[in-house]
C-alpha positions as CSV (number, residue, x, y, z in Angstrom):
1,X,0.0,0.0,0.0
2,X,1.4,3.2,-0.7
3,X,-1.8,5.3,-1.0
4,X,-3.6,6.7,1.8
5,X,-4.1,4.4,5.2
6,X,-0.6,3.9,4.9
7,X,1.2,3.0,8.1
8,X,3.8,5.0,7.9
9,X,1.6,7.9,7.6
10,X,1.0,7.5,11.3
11,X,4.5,6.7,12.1
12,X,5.7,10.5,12.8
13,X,2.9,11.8,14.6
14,X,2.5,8.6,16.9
15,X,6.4,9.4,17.9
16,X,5.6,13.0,18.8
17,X,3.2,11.9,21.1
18,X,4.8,9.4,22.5
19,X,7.4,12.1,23.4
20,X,5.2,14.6,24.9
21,X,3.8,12.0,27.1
22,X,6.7,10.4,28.3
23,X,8.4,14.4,28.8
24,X,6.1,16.7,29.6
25,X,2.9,14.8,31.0
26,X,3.7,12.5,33.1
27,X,6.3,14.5,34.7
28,X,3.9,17.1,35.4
29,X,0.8,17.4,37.4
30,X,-1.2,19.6,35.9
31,X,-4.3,20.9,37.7
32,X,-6.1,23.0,35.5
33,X,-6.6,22.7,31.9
34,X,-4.9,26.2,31.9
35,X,-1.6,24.9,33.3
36,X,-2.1,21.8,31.0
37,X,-1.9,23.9,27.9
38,X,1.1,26.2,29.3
39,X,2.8,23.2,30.0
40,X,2.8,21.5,26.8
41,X,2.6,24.8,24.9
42,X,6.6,25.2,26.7
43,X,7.4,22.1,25.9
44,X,6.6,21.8,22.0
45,X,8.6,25.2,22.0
46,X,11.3,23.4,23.1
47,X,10.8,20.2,20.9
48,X,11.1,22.5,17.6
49,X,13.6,25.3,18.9
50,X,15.9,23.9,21.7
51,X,15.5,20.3,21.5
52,X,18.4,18.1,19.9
53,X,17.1,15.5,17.1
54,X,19.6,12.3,16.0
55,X,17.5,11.9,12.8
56,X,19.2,15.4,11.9
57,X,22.6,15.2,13.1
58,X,22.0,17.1,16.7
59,X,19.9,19.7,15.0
60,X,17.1,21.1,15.8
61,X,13.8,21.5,13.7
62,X,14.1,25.1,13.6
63,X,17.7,25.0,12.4
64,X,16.4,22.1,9.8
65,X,13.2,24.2,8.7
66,X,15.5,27.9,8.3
67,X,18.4,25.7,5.9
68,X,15.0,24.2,3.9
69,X,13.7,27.9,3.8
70,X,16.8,29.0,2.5
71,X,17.4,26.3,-0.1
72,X,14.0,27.0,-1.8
73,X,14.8,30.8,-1.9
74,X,18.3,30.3,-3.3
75,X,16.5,28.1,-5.8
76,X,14.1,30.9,-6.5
């Protein structure tokens, strides 16, 4: 299969997930929903801008997205 219902479309957002869980959620207690979304608002800040990925070398998805960004406009 390599139309839609594809496993590996689910592949990348499952991972996410899994991370938030296992790095934000259940290490916090949140008590209101309003803490909840603070929380996890901080901590997908971090995932994109602070956070370290091996699947780009150390680099972060901000550094990753700003070199694609820069690509397509030298290509321009």
């Amino acid at each position: 299969m390599d139309g839609r219902g594809r496993w590996m479309d689910n592949v990348f957002i499952e991972r996410l997930w899994r991370s938030l869980k296992y790095e934000c959620v259940f290490h916090n207690a949140f008590e209101t929903g309003r803490e909840a979304r603070h929380g996890i608002g901080s901590w997908i800040d971090y995932y994109n801008r602070r956070r370290p990925h091996s699947t780009f070398g150390g680099s972060t998805h901000d550094e990753i997205y700003d070199i694609a960004q820069m690509k397509e406009q030298l290509a321009a």
